[in-house]
Backbone as CSV, one residue per row, in Angstrom:
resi,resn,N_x,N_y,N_z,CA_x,CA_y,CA_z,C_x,C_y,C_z
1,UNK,-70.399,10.788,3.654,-69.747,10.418,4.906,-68.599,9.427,4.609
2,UNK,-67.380,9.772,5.370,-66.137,8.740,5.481,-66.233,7.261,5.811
3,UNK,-66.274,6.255,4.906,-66.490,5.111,5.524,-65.415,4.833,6.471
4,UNK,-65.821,4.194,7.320,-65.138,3.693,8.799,-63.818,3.004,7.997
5,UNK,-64.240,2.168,6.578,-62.906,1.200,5.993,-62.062,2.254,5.294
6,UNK,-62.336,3.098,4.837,-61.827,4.305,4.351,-61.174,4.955,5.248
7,UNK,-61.907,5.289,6.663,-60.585,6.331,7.578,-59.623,5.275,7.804
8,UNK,-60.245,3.646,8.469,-59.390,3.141,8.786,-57.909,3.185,8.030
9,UNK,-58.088,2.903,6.661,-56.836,2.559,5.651,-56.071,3.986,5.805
10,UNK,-56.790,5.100,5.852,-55.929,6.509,6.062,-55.172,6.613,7.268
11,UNK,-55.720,5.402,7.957,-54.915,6.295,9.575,-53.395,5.147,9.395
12,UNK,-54.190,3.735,8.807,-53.112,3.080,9.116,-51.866,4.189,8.140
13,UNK,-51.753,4.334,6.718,-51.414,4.769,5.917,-50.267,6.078,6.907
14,UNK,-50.926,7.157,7.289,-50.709,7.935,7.736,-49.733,7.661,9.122
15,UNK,-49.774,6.172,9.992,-48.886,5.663,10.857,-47.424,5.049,10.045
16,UNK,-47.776,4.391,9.020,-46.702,3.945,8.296,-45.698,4.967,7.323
17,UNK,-46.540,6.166,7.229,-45.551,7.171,6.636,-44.752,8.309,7.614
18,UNK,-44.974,7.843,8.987,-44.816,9.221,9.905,-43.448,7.964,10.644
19,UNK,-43.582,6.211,10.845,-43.042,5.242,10.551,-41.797,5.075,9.798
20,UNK,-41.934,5.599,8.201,-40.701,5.450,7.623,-39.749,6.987,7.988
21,UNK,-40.885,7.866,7.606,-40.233,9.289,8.126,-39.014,9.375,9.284
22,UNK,-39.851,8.290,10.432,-38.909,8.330,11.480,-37.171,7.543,11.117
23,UNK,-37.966,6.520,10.142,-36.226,6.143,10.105,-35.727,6.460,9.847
24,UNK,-36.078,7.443,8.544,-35.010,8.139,7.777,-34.136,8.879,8.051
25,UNK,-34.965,9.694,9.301,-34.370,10.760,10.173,-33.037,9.871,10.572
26,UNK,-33.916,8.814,11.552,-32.574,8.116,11.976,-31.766,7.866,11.637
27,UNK,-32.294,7.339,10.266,-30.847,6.688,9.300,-29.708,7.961,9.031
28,UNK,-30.028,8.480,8.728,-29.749,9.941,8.246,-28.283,10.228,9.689
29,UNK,-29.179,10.288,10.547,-28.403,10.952,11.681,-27.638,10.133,12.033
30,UNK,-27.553,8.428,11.872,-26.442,7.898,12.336,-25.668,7.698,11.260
31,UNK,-25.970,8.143,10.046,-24.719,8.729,8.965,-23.808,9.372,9.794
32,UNK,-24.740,10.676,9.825,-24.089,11.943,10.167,-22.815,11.708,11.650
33,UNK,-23.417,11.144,12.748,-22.467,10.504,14.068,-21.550,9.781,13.234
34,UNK,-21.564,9.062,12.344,-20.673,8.005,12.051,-19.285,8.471,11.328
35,UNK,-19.901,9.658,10.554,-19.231,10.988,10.233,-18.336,11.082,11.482
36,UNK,-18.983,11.797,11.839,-18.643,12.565,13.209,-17.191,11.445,13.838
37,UNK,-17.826,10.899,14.141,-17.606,9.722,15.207,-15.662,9.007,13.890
38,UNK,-15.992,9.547,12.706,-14.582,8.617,11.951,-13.525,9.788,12.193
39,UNK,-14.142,11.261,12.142,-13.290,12.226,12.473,-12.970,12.438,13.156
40,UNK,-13.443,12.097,14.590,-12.988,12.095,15.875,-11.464,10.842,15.879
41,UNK,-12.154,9.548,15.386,-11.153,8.604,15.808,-9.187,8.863,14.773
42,UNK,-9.639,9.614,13.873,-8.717,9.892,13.444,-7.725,11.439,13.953
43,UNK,-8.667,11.807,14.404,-7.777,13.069,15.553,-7.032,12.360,16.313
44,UNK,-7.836,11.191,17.053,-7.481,10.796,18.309,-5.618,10.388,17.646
45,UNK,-6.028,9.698,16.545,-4.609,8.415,15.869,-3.385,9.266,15.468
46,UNK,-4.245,10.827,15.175,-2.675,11.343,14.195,-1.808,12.163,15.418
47,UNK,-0.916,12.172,15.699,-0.049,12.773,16.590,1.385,11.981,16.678
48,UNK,2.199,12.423,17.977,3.189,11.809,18.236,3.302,11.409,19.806
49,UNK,3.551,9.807,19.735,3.032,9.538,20.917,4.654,8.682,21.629
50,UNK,4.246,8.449,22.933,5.662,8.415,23.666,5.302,7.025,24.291
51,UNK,6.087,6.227,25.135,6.167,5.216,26.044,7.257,5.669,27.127
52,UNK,7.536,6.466,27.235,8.502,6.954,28.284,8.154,6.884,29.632
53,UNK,7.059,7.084,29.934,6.260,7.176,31.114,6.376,5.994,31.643
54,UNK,5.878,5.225,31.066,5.746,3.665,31.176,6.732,2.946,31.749
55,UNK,8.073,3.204,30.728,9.346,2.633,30.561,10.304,2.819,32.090
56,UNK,10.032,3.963,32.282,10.665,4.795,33.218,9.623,4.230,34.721
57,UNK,8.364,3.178,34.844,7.782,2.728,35.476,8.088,1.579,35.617
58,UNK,8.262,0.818,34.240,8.212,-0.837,34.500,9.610,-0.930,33.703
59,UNK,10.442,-1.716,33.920,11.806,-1.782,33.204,11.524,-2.694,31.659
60,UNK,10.142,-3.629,32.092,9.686,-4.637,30.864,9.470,-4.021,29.775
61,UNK,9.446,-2.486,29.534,9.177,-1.932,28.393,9.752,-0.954,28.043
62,UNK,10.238,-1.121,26.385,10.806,-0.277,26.365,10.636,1.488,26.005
63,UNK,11.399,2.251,25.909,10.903,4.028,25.539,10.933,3.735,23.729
64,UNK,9.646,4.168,23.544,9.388,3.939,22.108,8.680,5.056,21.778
65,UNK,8.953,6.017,20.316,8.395,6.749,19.705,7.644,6.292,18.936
66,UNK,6.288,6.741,18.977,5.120,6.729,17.353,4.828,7.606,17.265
67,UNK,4.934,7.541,15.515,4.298,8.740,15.080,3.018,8.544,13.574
68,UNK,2.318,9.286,14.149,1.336,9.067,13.096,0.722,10.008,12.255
69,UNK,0.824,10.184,10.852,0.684,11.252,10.003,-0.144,11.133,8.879
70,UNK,-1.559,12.019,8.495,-2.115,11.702,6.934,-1.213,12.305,5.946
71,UNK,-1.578,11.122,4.637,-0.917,11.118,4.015,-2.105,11.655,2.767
72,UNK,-1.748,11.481,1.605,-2.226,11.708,-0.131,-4.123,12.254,0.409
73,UNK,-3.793,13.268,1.046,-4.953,14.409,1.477,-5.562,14.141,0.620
74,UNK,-5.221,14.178,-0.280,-6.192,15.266,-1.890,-7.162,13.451,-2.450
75,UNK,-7.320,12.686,-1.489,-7.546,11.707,-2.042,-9.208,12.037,-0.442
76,UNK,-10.072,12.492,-1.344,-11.581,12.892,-0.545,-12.265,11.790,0.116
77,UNK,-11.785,10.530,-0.745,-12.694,9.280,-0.654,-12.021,8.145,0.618
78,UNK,-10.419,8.297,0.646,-10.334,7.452,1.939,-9.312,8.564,2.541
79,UNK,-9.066,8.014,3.934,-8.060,8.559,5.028,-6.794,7.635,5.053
80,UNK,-5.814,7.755,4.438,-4.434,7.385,4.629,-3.638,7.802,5.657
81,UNK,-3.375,6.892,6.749,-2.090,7.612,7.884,-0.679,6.566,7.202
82,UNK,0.516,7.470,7.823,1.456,6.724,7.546,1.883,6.683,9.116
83,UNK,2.672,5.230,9.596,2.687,5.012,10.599,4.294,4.740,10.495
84,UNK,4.953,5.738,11.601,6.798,4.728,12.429,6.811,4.602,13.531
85,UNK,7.481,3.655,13.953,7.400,3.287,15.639,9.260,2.730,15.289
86,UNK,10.312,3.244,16.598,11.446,3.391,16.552,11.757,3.145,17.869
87,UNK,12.848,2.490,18.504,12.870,2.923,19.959,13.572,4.127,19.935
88,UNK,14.185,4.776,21.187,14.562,6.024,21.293,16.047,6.118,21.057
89,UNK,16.420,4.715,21.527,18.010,4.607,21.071,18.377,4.668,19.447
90,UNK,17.267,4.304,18.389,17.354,3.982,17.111,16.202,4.808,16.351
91,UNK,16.024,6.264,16.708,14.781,6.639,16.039,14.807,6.485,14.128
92,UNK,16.509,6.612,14.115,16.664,6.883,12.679,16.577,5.143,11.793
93,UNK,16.188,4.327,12.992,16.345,3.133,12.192,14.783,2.338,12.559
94,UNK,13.710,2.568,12.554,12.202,2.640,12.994,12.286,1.059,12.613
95,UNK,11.274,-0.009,13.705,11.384,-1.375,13.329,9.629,-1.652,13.031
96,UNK,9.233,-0.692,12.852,7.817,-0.639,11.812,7.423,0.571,11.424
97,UNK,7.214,0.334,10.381,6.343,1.097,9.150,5.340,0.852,8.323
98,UNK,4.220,1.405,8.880,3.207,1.058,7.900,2.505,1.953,7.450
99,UNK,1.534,1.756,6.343,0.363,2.644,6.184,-0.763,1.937,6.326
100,UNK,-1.867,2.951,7.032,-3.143,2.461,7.057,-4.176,3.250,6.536
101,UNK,-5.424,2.597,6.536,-6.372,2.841,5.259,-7.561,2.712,6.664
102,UNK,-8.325,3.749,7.043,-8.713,4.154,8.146,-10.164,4.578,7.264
103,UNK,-11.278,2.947,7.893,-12.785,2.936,7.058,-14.082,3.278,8.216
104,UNK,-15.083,3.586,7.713,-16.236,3.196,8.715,-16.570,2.001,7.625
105,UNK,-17.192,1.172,8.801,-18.231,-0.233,8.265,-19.454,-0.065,8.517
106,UNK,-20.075,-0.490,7.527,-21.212,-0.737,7.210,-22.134,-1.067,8.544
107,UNK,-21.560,-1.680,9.780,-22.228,-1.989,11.176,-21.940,-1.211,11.941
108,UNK,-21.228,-0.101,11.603,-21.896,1.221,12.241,-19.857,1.330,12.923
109,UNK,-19.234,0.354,13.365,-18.110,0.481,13.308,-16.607,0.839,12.637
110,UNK,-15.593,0.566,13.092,-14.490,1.291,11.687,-13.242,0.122,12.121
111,UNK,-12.496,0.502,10.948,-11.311,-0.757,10.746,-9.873,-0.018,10.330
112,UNK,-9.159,-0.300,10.587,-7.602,0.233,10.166,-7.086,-1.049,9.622
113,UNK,-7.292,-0.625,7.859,-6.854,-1.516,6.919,-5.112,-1.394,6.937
114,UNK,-4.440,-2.440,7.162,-3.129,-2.488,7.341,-2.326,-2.460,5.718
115,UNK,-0.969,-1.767,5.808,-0.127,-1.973,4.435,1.120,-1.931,4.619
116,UNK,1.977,-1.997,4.189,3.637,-1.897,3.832,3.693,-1.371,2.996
117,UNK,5.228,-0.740,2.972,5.419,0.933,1.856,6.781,-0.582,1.310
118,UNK,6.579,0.127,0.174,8.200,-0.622,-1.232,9.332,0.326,-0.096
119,UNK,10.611,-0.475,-0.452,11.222,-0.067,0.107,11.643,1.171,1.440
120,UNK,11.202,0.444,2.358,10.511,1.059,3.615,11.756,1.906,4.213
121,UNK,13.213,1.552,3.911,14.484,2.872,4.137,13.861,3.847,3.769
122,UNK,13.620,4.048,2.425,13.566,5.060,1.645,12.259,6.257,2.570
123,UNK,11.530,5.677,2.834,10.665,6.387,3.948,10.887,6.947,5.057
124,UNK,11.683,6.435,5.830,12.343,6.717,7.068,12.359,7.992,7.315
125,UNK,11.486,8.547,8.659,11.667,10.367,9.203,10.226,11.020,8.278
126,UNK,9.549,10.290,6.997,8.521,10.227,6.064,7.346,11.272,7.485
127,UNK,7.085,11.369,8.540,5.958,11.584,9.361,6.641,13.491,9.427
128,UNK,7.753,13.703,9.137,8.637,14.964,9.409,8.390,15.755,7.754
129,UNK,7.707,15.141,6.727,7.776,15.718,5.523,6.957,14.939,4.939
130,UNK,5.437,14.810,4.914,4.514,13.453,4.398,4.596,13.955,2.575
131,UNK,5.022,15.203,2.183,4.858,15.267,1.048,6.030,14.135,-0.071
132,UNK,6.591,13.626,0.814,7.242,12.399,-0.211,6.564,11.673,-0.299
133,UNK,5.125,11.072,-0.061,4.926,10.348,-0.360,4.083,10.534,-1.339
134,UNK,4.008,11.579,-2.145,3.615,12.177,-3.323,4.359,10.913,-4.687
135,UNK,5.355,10.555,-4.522,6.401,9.944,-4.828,6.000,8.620,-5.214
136,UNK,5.030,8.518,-4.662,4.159,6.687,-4.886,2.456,6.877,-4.689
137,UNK,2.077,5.805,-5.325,0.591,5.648,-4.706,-0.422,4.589,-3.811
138,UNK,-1.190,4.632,-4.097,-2.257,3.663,-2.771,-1.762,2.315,-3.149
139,UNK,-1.841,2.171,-4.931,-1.854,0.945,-5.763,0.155,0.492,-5.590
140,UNK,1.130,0.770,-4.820,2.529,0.829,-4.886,2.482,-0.229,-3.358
141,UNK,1.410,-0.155,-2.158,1.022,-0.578,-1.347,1.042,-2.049,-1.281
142,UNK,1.838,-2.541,-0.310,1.314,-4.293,-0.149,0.403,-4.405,1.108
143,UNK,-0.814,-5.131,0.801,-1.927,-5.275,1.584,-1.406,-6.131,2.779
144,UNK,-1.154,-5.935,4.306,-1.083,-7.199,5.128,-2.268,-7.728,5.635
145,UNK,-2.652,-8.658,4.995,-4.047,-9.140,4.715,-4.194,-10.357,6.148
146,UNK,-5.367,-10.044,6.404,-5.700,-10.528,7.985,-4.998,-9.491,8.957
147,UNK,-4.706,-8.490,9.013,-3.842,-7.354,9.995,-4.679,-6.871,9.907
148,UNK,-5.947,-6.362,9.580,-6.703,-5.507,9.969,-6.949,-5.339,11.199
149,UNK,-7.348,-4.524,11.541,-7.908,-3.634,13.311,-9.180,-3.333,13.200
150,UNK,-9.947,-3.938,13.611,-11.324,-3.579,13.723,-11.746,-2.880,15.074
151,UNK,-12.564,-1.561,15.173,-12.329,-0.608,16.105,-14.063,-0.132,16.278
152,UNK,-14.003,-0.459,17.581,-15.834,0.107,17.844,-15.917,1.398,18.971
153,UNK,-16.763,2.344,19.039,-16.859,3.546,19.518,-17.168,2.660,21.281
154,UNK,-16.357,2.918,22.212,-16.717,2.500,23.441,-17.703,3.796,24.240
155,UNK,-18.091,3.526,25.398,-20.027,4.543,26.151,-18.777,5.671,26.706
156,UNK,-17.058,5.351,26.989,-16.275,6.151,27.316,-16.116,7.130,26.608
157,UNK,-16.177,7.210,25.371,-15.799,7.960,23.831,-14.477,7.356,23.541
158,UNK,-13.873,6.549,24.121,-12.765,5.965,23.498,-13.196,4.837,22.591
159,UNK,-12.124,4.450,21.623,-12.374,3.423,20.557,-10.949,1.960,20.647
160,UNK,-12.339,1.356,20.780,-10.865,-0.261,21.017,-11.404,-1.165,20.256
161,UNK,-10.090,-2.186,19.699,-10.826,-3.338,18.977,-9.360,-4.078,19.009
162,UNK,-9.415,-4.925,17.953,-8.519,-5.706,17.732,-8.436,-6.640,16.641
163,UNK,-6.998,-7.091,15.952,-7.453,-8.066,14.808,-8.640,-9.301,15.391
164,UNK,-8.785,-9.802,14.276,-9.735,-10.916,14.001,-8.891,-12.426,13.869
165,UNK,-8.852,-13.371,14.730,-8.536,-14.887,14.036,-6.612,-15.035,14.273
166,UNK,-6.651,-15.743,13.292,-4.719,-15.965,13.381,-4.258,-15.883,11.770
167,UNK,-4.959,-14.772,10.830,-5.069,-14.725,9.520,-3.615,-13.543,9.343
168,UNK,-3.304,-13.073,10.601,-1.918,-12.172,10.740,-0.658,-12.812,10.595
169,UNK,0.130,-13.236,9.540,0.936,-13.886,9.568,1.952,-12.625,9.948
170,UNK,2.984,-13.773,10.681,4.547,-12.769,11.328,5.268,-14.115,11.168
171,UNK,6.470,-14.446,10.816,7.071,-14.857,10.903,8.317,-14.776,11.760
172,UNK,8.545,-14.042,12.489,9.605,-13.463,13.164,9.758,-13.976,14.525
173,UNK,11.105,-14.620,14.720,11.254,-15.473,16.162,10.312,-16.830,16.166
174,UNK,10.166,-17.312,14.864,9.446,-18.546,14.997,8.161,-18.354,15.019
175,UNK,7.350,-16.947,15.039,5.777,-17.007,14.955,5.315,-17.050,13.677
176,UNK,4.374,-17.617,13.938,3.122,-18.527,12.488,2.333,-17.094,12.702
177,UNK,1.558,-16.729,13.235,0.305,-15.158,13.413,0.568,-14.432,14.287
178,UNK,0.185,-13.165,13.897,0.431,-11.886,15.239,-1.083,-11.854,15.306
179,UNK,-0.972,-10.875,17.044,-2.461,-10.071,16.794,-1.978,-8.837,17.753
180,UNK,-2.898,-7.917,17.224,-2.994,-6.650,18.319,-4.062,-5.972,18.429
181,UNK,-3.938,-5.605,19.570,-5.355,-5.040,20.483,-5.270,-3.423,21.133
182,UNK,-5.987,-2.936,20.401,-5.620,-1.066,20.398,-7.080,-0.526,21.005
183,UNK,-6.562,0.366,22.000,-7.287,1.177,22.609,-7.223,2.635,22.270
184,UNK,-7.777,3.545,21.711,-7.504,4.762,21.242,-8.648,5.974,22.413
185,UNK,-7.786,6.735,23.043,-8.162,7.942,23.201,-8.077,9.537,22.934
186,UNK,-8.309,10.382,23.307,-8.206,11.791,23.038,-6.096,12.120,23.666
187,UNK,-5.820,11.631,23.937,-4.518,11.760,24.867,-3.618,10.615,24.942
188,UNK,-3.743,9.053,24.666,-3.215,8.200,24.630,-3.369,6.892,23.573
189,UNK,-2.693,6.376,23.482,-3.044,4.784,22.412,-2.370,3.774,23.691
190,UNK,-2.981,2.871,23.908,-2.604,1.397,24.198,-2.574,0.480,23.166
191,UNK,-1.078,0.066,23.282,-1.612,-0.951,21.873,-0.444,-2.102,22.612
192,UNK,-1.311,-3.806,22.106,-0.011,-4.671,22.390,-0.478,-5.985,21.496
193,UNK,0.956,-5.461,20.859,1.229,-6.496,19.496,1.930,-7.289,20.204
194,UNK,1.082,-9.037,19.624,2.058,-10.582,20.026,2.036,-11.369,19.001
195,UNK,3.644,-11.843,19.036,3.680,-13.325,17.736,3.336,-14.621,18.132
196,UNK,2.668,-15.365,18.121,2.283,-16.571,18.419,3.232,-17.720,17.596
197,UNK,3.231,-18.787,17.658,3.766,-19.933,17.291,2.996,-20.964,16.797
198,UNK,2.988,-22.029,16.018,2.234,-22.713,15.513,1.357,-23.434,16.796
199,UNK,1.922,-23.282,17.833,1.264,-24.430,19.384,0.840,-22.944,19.852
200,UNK,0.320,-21.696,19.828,0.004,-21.095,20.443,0.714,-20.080,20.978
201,UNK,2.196,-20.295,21.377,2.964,-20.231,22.635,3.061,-18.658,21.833
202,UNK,3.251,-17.381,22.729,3.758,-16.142,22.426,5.275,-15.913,22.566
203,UNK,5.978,-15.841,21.107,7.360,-15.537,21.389,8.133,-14.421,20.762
204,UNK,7.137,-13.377,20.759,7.684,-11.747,20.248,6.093,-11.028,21.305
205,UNK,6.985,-9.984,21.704,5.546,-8.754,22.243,5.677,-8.390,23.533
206,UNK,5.208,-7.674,23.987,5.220,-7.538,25.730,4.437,-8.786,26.157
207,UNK,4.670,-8.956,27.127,3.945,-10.290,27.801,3.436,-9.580,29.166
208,UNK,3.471,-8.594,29.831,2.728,-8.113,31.135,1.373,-7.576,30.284
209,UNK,1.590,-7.032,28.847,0.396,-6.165,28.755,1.095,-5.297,28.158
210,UNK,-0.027,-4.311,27.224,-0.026,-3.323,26.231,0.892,-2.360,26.275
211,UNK,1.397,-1.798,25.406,2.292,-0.505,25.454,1.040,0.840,25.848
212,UNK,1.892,2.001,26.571,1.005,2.854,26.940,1.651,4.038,26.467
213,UNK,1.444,4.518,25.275,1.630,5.666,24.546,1.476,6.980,24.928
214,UNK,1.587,7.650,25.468,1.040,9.464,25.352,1.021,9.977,24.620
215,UNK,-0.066,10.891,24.412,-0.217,11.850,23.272,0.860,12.989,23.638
């Protein structure tokens, strides 16, 4: 006969393995969403997006093109976009360019690691032919360190976040740190970049509020 201390230890045994079983599953599956969930946010990012709508609403802003394009494909392990934003009067002369390095984190969220391209002319129209950038690599990249975008899945399916701190240095018009705060959907980006000043004061950026992009 089964001693009573004997089934006991089997049943506990048998709760603690049906216990880990369950996490694994879990663990497993919020891999798999997180998957899911980085491929989605990068559909949402790559396109060409407008402010016209906007512009043509509020006079405070202006008609601005972005465009956003992957870059060095053949690279399995991260997602490279290359980023221009131009107004419409100056598309051929774009007053940012960057590349970003587009992660999931470890807390279940994702980040758009910020960079600058070497001689950023030489790129220009780069979103119309990404195979020049065959031409350089990840390591050719200057890191803008504290610019990161940290980005969490919102109950909408849209994804918003924003830098962290005042570790964004800008120097431009007298600002000491930038920050910006991006909203990403299936059809639009909100995004609104500001330069701050050593006292706080904002003296580069929209000041009503975010740019409103269309896909």
């Amino acid at each position: 006969m089964i001693s009573r201390r004997f089934y006991n230890c089997f049943l506990l045994l048998s709760v603690l393995s049906l216990t880990l079983l369950a996490c694994s599953s879990a663990r497993k599956s919020g891999i798999n969403n997180s998957h899911k969930d980085l491929d989605k946010l990068l559909t949402f990012k790559i396109g060409d997006f407008s402010s016209q709508a906007q512009s043509q609403r509020d006079s405070a802003f202006f008609d601005i093109r972005l465009h956003i394009r992957p870059i060095w494909t053949a690279d399995k392990n991260n997602h490279w976009l290359y980023v221009e934003q131009a107004t419409t009067t100056a598309e051929d002369k774009p007053y940012r360019q960057r590349v970003y390095k587009v992660e999931r984190e470890a807390s279940g969220g994702f980040k758009s690691v910020v960079y600058t391209l070497p001689d950023p002319a030489k790129w220009v129209g780069g979103y119309k032919n990404t195979a020049v950038f065959e031409q350089i690599k990840p390591a050719d990249l200057v890191l803008r360190d504290g610019c990161t975008v940290f980005l969490e899945k919102k109950r909408d399916g849209t994804f918003a976040g924003a830098t962290r701190g005042e570790g964004c240095e800008s120097t431009l018009r007298g600002a000491k740190f930038a920050s910006s705060t991006v909203t990403i959907s299936a059809t639009r980006m909100d995004s609104w970049d500001q330069g701050f000043n050593e006292k706080g004061e904002q003296v580069w950026g929209a000041v009503k509020g975010g740019y409103e992009f269309i896909k």
